[in-house]
C-alpha positions in Angstrom: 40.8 40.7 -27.8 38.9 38.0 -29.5 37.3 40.1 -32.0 40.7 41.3 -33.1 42.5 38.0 -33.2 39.8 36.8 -35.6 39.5 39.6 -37.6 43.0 39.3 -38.9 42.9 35.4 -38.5 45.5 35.1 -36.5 43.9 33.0 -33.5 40.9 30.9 -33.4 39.0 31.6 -30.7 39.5 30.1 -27.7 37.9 30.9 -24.3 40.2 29.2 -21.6 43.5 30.6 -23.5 41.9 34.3 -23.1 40.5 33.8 -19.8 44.1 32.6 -18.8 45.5 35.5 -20.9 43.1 37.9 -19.0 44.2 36.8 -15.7 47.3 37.0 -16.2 47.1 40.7 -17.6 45.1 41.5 -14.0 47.6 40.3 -12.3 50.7 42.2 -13.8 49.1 45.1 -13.9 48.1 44.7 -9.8 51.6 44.1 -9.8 52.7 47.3 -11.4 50.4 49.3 -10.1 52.0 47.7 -6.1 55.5 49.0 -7.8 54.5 52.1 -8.6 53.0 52.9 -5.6 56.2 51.7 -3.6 58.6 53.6 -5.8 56.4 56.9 -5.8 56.9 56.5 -1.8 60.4 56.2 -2.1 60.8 59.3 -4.3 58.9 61.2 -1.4 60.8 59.6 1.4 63.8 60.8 -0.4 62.3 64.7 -1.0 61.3 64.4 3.0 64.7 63.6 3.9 66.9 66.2 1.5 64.8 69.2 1.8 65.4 71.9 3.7 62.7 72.7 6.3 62.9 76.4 6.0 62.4 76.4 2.5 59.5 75.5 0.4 61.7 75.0 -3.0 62.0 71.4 -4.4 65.7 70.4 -4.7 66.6 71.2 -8.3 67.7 67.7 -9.4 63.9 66.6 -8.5 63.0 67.9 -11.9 65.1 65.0 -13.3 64.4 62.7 -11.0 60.9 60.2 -11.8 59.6 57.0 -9.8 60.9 55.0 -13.0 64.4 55.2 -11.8 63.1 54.3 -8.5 61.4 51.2 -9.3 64.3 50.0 -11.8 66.9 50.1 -8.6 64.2 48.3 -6.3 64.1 51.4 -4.1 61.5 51.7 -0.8 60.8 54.2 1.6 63.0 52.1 4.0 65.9 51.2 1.6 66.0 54.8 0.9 66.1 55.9 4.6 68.8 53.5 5.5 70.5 54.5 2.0 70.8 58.3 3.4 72.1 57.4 6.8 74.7 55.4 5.2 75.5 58.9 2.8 75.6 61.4 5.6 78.2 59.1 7.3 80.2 59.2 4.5 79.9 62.5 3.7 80.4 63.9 7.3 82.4 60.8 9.7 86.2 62.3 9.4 84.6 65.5 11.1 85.1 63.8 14.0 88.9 63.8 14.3 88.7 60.4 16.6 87.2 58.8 13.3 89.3 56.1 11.3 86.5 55.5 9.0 86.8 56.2 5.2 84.8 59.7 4.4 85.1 63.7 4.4 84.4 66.2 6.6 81.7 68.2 6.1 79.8 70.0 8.8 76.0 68.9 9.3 74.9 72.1 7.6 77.3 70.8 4.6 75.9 67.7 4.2 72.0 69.6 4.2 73.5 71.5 1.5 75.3 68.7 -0.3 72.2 66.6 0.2 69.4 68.7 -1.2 72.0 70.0 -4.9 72.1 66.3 -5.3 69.9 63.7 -3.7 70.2 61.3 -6.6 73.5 60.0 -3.6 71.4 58.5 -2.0 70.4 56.1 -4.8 74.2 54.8 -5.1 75.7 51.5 -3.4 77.1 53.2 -0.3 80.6 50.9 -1.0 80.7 52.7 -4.3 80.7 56.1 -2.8 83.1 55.1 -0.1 85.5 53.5 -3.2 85.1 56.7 -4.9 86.2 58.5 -1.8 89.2 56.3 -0.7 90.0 57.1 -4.8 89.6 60.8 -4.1 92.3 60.7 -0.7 94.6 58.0 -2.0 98.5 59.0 -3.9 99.1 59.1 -7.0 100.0 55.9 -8.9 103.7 55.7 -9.9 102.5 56.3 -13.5 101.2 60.0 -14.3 97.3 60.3 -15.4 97.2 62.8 -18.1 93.4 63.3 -17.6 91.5 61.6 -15.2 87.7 61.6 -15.9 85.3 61.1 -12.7 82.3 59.9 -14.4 81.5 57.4 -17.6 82.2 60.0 -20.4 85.6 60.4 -21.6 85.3 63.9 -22.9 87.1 66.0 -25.6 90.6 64.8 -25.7 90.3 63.0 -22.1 91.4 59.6 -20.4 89.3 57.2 -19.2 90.7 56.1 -15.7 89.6 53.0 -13.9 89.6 54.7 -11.0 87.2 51.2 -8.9 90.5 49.7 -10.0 93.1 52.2 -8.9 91.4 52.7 -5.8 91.1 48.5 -4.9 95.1 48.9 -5.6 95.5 51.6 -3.2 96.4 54.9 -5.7 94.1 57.8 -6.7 94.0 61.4 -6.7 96.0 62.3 -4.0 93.6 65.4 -2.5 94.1 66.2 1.0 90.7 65.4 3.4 90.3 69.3 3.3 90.5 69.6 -0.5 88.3 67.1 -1.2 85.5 68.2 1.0 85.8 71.6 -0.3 85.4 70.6 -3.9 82.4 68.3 -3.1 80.7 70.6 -1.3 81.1 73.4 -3.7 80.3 70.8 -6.7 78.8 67.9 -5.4 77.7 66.5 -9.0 81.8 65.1 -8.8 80.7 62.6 -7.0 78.1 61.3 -9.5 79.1 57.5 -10.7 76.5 58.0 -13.6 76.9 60.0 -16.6 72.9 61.4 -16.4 74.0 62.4 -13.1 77.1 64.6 -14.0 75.6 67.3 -15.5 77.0 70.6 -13.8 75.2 73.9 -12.3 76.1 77.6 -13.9 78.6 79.1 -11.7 76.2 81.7 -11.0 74.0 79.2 -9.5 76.6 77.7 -7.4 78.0 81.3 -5.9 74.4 81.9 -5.0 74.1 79.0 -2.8 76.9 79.5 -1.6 76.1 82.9 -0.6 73.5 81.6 1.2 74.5 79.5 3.4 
């Protein structure tokens, strides 16, 4: 580094600056290589926990999935345990008919199947799924929605809805508990709250799962 600061004559040299500058450098980069290792861990806890034990295929939405992503949202092995816990409440509690708790009703083999189309749920804020659910159950608001858009992008010719809004006031979609469980479970990318996540399957795909299960 010295050889090139002088070259150019941008710095004099200066020993304690670079030996300062140098430990520093070791330091970060021990530092990023402890995040990387953490969120690498977290992206296999998460494959562990989705995948299906009778079947040796990765979850498709692994191939967009990387340990960046991971690290950005501060994920561990343990955050993302207690983060899937959290999902397969929501995504299975009003099965139980003695349940007052906001969430569908899928059976435990729907969640499996919910789980392992799209695992990036279990990277959300839990309160943002449940918001997004109460959204999904609640009536309509007195006002008609010409187009109501469930994820960031607008569309051709759409609406954006605030649905965090409508759903704080009380109003949404107005699906019964069984329609909304249906339509999650046959496309669970619905319930993406980010745009990268929204992409759909082919039909073909999703009649083939189906099939399967």
């Amino acid at each position: 580094n010295n050889h090139v600061h002088n070259t150019n004559g941008k710095y004099p040299v200066d020993t304690s600056t670079t030996t300062t500058i140098d430990g520093g450098n070791g330091d970060n980069q021990k530092q990023q290589h402890q995040h990387d290792v953490q969120s690498n861990e977290a992206l296999r806890t998460l494959l562990r926990l989705v995948s299906s034990s009778s079947s040796s295929v990765i979850p498709r939405h692994f191939f967009r999935l990387d340990h960046r992503r991971f690290a950005l949202g501060g994920h561990t092995p343990e955050s993302i345990t207690i983060n899937h816990a959290r999902v397969v409440s929501l995504l299975s509690c009003a099965h139980d008919n003695g349940s007052s708790s906001i969430g569908l009703a899928m059976s435990s083999s729907d969640v499996k199947f919910v789980l392992s189309n799209f695992p990036q749920l279990c990277l959300y804020d839990a309160l943002e799924l449940e918001t997004f659910i109460r959204f999904l159950l609640a009536p309509l608001p007195p006002s008609m929605i010409p187009s109501v858009t469930l994820v960031a992008d607008t569309g051709v010719g759409g609406e954006k809805v605030d649905w965090p809004r409508l759903a704080s006031e009380g109003y949404g979609v107005n699906l019964t508990l069984e329609q909304a469980t249906k339509a999650m479970r046959l496309m669970p990318e619905l319930m993406a709250l980010y745009y990268e996540d929204s992409r759909k399957p082919s039909v073909g795909y999703m009649y083939t799962q189906l099939q399967q299960q």
